[in-house]
C-alpha positions in Angstrom: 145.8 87.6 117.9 142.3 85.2 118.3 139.8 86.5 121.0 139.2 84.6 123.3 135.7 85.1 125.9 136.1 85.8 129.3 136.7 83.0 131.0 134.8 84.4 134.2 131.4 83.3 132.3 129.9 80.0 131.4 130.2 80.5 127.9 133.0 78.2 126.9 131.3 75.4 128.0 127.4 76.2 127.1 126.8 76.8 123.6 123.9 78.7 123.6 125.4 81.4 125.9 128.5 81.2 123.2 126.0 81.4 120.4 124.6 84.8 122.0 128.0 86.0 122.6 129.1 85.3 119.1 125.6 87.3 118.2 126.0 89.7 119.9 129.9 90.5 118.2 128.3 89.6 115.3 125.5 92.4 115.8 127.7 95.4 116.5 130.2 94.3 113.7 127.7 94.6 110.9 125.8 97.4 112.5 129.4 99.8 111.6 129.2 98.8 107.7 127.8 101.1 105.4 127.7 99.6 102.2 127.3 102.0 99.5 130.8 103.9 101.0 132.9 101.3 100.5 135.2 101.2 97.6 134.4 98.8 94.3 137.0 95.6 95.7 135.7 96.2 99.3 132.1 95.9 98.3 133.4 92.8 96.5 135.1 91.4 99.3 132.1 92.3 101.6 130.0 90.1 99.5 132.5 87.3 99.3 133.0 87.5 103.2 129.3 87.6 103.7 128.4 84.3 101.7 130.8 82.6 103.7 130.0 83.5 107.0 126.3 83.0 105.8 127.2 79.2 104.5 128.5 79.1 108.1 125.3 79.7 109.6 123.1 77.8 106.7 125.5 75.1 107.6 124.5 74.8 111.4 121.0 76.0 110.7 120.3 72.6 108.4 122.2 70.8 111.3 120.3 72.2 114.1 117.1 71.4 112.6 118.0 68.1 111.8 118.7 67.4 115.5 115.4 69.1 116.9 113.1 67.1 113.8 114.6 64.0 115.2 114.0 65.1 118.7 110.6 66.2 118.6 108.7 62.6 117.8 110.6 60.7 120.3 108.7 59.5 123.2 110.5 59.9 126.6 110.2 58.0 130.0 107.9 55.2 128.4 105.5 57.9 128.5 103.1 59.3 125.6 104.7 63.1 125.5 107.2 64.1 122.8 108.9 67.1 123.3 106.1 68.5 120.0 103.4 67.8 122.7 105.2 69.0 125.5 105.6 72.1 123.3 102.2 72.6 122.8 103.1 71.9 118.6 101.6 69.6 116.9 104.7 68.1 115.5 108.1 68.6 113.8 107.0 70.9 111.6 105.0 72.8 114.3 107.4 72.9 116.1 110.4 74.0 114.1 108.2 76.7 112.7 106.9 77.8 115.7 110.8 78.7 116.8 111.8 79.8 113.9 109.6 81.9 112.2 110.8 80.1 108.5 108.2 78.4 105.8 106.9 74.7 106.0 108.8 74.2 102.6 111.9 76.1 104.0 112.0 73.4 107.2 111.0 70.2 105.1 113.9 71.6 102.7 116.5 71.7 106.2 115.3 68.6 107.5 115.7 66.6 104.2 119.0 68.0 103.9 120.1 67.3 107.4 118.7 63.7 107.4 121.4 63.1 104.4 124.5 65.2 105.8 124.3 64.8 109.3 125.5 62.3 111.5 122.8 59.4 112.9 121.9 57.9 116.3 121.7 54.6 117.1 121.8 52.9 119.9 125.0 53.9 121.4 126.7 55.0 118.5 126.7 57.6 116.0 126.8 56.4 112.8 128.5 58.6 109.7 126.3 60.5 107.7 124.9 59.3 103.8 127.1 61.8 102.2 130.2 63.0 104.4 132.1 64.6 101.6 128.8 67.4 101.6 128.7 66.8 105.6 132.2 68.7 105.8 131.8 70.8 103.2 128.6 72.2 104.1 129.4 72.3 107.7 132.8 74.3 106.6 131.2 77.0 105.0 132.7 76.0 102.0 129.3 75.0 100.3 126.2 76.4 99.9 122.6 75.0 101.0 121.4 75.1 97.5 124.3 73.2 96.1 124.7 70.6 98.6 121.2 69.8 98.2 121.2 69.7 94.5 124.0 66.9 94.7 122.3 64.8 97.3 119.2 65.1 95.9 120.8 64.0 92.6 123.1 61.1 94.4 119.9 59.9 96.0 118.1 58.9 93.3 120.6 56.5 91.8 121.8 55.6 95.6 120.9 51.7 95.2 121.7 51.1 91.8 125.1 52.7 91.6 128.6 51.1 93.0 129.5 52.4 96.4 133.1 53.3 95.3 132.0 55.4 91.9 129.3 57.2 94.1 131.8 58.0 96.6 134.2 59.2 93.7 130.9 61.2 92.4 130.5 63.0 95.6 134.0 64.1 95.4 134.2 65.2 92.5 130.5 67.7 92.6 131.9 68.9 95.8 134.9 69.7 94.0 133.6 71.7 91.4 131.2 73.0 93.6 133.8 74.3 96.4 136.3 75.6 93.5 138.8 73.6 96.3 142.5 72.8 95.3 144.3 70.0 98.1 145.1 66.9 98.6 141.9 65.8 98.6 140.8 67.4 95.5 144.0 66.9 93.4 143.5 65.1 90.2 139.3 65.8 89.8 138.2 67.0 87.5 137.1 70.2 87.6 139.2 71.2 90.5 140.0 74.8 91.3 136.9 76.7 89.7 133.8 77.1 91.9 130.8 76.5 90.0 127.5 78.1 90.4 124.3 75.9 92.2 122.6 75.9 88.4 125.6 74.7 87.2 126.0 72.0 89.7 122.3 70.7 88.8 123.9 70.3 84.9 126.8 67.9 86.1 124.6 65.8 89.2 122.8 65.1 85.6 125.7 63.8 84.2 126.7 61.4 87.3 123.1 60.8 87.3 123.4 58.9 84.1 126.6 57.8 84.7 126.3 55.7 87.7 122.7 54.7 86.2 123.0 54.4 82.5 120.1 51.8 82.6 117.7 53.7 84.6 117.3 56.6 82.1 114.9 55.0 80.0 112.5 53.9 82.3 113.0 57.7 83.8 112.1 59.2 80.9 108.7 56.4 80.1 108.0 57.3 83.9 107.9 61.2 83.3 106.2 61.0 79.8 103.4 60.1 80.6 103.1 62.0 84.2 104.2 65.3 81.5 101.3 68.0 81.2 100.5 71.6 80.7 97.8 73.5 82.9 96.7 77.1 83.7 97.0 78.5 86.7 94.3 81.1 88.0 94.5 84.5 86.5 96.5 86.6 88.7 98.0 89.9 87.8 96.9 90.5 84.1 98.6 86.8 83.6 97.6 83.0 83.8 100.5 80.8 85.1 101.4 78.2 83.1 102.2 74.7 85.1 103.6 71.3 84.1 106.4 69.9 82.3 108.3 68.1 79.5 110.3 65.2 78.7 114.0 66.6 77.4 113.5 65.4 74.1 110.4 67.9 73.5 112.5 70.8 75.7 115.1 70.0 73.2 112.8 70.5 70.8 111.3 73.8 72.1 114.7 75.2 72.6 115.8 74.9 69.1 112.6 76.2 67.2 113.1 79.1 69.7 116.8 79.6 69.3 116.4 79.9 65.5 113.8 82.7 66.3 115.6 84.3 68.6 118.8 84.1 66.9 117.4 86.2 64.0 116.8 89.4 66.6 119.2 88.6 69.4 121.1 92.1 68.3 120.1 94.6 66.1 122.1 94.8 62.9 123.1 98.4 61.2 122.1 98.3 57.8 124.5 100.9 55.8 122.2 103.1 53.8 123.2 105.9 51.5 121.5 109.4 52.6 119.6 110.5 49.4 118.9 113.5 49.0 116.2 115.7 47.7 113.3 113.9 45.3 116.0 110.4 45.5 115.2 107.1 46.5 116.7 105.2 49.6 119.1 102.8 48.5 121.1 100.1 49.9 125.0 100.4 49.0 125.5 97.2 46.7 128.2 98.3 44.4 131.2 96.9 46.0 132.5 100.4 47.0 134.0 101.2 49.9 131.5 102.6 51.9 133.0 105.5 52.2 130.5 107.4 49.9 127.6 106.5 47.6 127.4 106.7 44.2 127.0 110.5 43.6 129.5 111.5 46.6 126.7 111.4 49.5 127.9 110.1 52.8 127.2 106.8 53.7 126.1 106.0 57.7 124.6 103.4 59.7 120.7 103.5 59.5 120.6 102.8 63.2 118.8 105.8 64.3 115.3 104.2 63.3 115.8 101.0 63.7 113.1 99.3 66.9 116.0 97.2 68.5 114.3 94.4 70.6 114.7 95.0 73.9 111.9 92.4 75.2 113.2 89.8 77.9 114.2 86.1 76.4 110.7 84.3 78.2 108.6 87.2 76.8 110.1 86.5 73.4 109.5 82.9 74.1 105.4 83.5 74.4 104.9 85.2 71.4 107.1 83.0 69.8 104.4 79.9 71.7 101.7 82.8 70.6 102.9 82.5 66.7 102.7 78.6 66.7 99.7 78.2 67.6 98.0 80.3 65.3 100.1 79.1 62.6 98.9 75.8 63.6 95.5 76.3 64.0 95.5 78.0 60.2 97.1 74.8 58.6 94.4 73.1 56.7 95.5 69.3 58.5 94.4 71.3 61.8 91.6 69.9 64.4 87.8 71.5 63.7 85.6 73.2 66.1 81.8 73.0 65.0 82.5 72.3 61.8 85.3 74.8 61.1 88.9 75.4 62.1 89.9 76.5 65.7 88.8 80.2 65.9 88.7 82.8 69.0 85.1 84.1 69.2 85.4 87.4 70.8 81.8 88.4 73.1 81.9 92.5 73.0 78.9 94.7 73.6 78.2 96.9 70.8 77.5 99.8 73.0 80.6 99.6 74.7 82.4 99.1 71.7 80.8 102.1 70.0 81.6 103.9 73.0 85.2 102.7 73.4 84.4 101.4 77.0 84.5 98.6 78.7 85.5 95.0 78.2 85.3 92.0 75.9 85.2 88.4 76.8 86.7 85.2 75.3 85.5 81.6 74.9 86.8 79.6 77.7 88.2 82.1 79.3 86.9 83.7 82.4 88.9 87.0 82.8 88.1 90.3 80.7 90.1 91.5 77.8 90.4 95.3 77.0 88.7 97.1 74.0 92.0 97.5 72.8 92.8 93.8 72.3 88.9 93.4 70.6 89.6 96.2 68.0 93.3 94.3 66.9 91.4 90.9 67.0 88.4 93.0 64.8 90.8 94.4 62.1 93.7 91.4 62.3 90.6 88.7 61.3 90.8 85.3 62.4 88.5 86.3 65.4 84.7 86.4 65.2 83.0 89.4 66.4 79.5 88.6 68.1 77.8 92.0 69.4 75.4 92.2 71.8 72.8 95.0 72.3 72.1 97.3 75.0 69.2 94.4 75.8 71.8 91.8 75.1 70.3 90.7 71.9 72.8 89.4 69.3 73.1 92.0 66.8 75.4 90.4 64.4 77.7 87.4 64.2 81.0 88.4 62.6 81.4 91.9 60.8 82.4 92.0 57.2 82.6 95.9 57.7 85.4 96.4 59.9 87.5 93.0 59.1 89.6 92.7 56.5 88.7 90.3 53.4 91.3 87.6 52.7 91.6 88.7 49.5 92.4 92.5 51.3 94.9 90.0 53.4 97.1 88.6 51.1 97.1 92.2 48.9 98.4 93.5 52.0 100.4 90.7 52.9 102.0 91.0 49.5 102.9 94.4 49.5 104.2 94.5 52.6 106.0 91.5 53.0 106.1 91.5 57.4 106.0 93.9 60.1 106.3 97.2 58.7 107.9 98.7 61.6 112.0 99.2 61.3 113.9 96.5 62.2 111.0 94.1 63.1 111.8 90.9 60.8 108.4 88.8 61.4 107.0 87.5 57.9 103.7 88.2 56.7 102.3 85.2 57.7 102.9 85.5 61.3 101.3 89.1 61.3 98.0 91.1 62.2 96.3 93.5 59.7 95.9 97.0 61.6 93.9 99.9 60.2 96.1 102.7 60.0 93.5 105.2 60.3 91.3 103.5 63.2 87.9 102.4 62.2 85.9 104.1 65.1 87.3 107.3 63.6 85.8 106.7 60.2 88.6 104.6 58.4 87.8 102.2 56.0 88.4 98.8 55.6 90.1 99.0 52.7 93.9 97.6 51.5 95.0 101.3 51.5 94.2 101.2 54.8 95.8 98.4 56.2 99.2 97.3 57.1 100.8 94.5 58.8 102.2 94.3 62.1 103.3 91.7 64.1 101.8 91.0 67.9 104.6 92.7 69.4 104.6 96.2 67.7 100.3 96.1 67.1 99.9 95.4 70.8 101.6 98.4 71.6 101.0 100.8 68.4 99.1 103.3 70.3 101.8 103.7 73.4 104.8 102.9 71.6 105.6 106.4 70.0 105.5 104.5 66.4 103.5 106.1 64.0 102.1 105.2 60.1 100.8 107.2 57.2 99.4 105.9 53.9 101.4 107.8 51.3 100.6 107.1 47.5 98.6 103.5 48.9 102.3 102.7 50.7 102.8 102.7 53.9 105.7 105.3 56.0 106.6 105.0 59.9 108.0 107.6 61.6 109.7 106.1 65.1 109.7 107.6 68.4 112.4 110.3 69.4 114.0 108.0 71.1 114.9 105.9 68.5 115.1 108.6 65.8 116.0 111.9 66.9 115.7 113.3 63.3 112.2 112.4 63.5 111.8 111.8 59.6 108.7 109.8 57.9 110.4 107.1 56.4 109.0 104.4 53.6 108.0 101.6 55.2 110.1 98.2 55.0 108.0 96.1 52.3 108.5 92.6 50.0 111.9 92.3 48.7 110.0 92.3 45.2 108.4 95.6 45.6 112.2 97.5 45.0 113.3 98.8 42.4 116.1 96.9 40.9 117.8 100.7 40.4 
């Protein structure tokens, strides 16, 4: 049976008195739930419930805002106050955020949104609101804020150049898939019955979009080329922000250079490996045999256990993938020159800091610090010139032969190793750094027995990974952390496909 509230108070005919009552239910009803000692399907339900009730309230929230931003400019009496100024606010927005509490961008976001779904005043009539299929969906409950906006943000745009009667159909049909709503007034859409995600709405408003406006995509795209740009933010936790954006064609064109890199180490791959014993050599199982056992009756298993799977988020993977494209751009011989000379990173490092192992280095261009540790990869990788200063800030030396490698050291390396010698890393040569294996503030030399490659990834972190190298015999051998090989064996190093023995 409904409740109903005492009809002894005022509060079925003032709503702000039933808006406290309702709080005040509302209050003590949540206060009892205690969230993690509900079963699986009740937390699932709690959530569900939830949403709605809080599409409810967004609902009357964009509405109410909406009514008091229209309110607070209007002159009353003939006279000069608004009700801003007779607030003491400076207007709407003052206003509005002075009762609510909420962000300038979150009441410009409620106000837009209201202006569009709401109904409008005129002189002695109300007239309907721009989009009334959102208007009774949002006000329902049965969308959310960030979807209804999406769509009449999206409708907007092509407002004047579409036909009323396909926009009308087009703001059925988002509302639709946006809702998830099967009735009469949804049968026959497509895309009826499921409830779609707010991303997912932004992909089909794109799609009306071009429908209702197949004309006014080309001028779009001219008008957004040339406002497209790249810029850095300031540097703000170890990171600079990145701002700007593209045209699709060149997103399209970034997404598939780094979905064919991606694709490569998207999961890791058990190669099957025969366990060799004593004084053997490793061997991959190629004889068409079962796999059931190698050739002289060992056991054959997965050679997972030391194996670095890649674990790094997608956008991480993305900027060293942005990382490796540059440099491989700035090494092509057709590439812009600096001074005279190809685009090289000149690293600034005082000598008795790096002697010491304190202290900082400095970039070119760049105001904040980088760490020692990023000087002595850019020192044995090459490609970076070293300029030390003195404890009087003299130059000492411009570059050092000493410490980086030769390119004729390079491509030895290069060409033994044939990538990333770390298990399971599949960068090629070209796209690595040189790393001394024995470091050279602790004596080692700069020599090709020395040196091995690494990609960014696993040389930015050699020293806090758990990954370790040896030279055995002028080859290189990795032993992985525990956690990726519990039998904690010294294994030969992946190297160039024309380095193995044929048997």
């Amino acid at each position: 049976m409904s409740q109903t509230l005492p009809s002894d108070t005022d509060a079925d005919h003032n709503p702000v008195s039933r808006l406290a009552h309702i709080t005040e239910q509302l209050a003590d009803a949540l206060e009892g739930l205690v969230f993690p000692l509900v079963a699986d399907d009740e937390s699932l339900a709690l959530l569900d419930g939830l949403e709605q009730l809080g599409r409810r309230v967004d609902g009357a929230r964009v509405a109410s805002t909406a009514d008091v931003a229209r309110r607070a400019d209007v002159e009353y009496d003939g006279g000069t106050d608004t009700l801003s100024e007779r607030m003491g606010c400076t207007g709407k927005l003052d206003l509005i955020m002075s009762v609510t509490h909420v962000s300038v961008r979150e009441v410009k976001r409620r106000i837009s949104l209201g202006a569009l779904t709401g109904v409008r005043p005129e002189v002695g009539q109300l007239r309907p609101a721009v989009f009334p299929t959102v208007s009774a969906a949002l006000a329902a409950g049965e969308i959310g804020v960030d979807s209804a906006e999406i769509i009449v943000k999206g409708l907007q745009e092509v407002i004047r150049q579409a036909d009323p009667s396909d926009l009308h159909l087009a703001e059925r049909v988002l509302v639709a898939n946006a809702t998830g709503a099967l009735n009469d007034d949804t049968e026959g859409l497509p895309g009826a019955g499921i409830a779609l995600p707010a991303d997912r709405m932004r992909v089909l408003v794109h799609e009306w979009q071009a429908r209702l406006d197949p004309d006014g995509i080309a001028p779009q795209e001219e008008a957004r080329e040339a406002k497209s740009s790249i810029s850095f933010g300031s540097f703000e936790r170890g990171l600079y922000r990145i701002f700007g954006g593209v045209t699709p064609d060149l997103r399209g064109e970034f997404e598939t250079y780094f979905a064919s890199r991606l694709s490569a180490r998207a999961t890791a791959t058990a190669t099957v490996k025969f366990l060799p014993t004593a004084g053997q050599t490793d061997m991959a199982g190629t004889d068409g045999s079962d796999g059931s056992e190698g050739p002289d009756g060992s056991e054959v298993v997965p050679d997972t256990d030391a194996v670095d799977i890649d674990r790094r988020p997608a956008g991480e993977k993305r900027a060293d993938i942005l990382r490796d494209m540059v440099r491989e751009a700035a090494r092509d011989p057709k590439a812009g020159v600096m001074g005279g000379s190809a685009p090289t990173v000149t690293v600034h490092v005082n000598a008795v800091d790096l002697n010491a192992g304190r202290g900082v280095g400095w970039i070119d261009g760049v105001e904040a610090p980088v760490s020692l540790t990023t000087v002595d990869q850019a020192l044995c990788s090459g490609g970076f010139i070293p300029i030390l200063f003195g404890p009087n800030n003299e130059v000492l030396r411009v570059g050092d032969k000493r410490r980086a490698f030769s390119p004729a050291m390079t491509k030895a390396i290069m060409s033994r190793d044939g990538g990333c010698i770390i298990s399971g890393c599949d960068i090629p040569a070209y796209w690595t750094e040189l790393h001394h294996v024995k470091s050279y503030a602790q004596g080692g030399k700069t020599e090709v027995a020395n040196g091995v490659c690494l990609c960014y990834r696993h040389h930015h972190a050699i020293d806090t990974s758990g990954w370790q190298i040896r030279m055995t015999h002028g080859r290189p051998e990795v032993l992985g952390p525990a956690w990726i090989d519990p039998s904690q064996t010294w294994r030969p190093a992946q190297n160039h496909r024309a380095n193995r023995p044929v048997n």
